[in-house]
N, C-alpha and C positions, 0 to 999 in steps of 0.2 A: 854259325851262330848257335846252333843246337849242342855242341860241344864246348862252345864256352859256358853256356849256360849250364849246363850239367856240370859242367868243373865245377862251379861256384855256384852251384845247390850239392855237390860233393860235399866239399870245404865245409861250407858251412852246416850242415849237417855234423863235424867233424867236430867244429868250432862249439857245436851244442853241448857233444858227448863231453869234450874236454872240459868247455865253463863246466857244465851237471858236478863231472865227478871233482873239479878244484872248491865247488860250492859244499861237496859231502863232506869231504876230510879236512874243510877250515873249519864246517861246525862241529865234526867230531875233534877236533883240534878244541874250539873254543871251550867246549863239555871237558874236556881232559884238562886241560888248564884252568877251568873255573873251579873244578873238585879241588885244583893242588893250590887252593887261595890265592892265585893271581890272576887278580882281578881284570887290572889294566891292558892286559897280554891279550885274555880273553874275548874282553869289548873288541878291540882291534882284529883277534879272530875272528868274532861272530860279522861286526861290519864285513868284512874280507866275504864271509862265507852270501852275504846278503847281495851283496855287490856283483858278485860273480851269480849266482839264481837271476838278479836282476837281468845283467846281461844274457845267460841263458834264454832267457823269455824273450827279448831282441831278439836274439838269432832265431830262436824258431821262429817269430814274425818272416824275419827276413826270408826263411826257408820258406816258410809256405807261400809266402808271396814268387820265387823262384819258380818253387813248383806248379803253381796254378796258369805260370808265364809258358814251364815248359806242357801241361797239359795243356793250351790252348794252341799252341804250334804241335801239336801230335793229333788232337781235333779239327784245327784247319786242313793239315792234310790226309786226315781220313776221309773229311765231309767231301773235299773235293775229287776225292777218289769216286766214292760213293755218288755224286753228281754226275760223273762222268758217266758212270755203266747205268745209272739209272736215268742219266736224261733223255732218253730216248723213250719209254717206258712211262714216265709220268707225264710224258705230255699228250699220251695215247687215252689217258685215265680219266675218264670223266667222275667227279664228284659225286658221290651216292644221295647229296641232296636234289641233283637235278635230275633227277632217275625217278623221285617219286610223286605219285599221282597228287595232283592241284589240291582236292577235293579229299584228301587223307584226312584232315579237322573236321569234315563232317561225317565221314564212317565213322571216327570212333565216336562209341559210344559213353564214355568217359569225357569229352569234351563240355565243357560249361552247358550247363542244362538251365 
């Protein structure tokens, strides 16, 4: 599972770079076309260049969503590594609340006067 996932947070990290740079050079497209008075050409560049940014922004959704899928399968099996060598160890561990004296609210002397 971990290997598909990574495929296809690959990919699509790929699918970003590609939209990015198709979005740069249809608006530098539409700019070179709109200087040489054609107009109509341009609009259709610049939609093209919008369209593709749009998608762009999808794909990283979808990326970071991938990725936060594959950090919680890399967290699950570290916590349970870390469970293992320390549960023996935490359950030896008594809470530093139960450790301290009843009557510590009325030593201090800072307490409501």
């Amino acid at each position: 599972m971990a290997n598909k996932v990574s495929q296809r947070e690959g990919n699509t990290r790929l699918t970003i770079g590609l939209l990015s740079g198709m979005s740069i050079v249809a608006a530098a497209f539409a700019i070179y076309i709109g200087l040489r008075q054609d107009q109509p050409l341009a609009i259709v560049a610049l939609v093209f260049a919008i369209a593709c940014g749009v998608a762009a922004c999808l794909s990283y959704r979808q990326y970071t969503a991938l990725r936060n899928i594959r950090w919680q399968a890399e967290l699950a099996e570290s916590n349970k590594e870390l469970d293992r060598v320390l549960g023996e160890q935490r359950s030896a561990v008594t809470p530093l609340s139960q450790d301290l004296p009843l009557r510590a609210q009325e030593e201090n002397p800072f307490a409501n006067r």
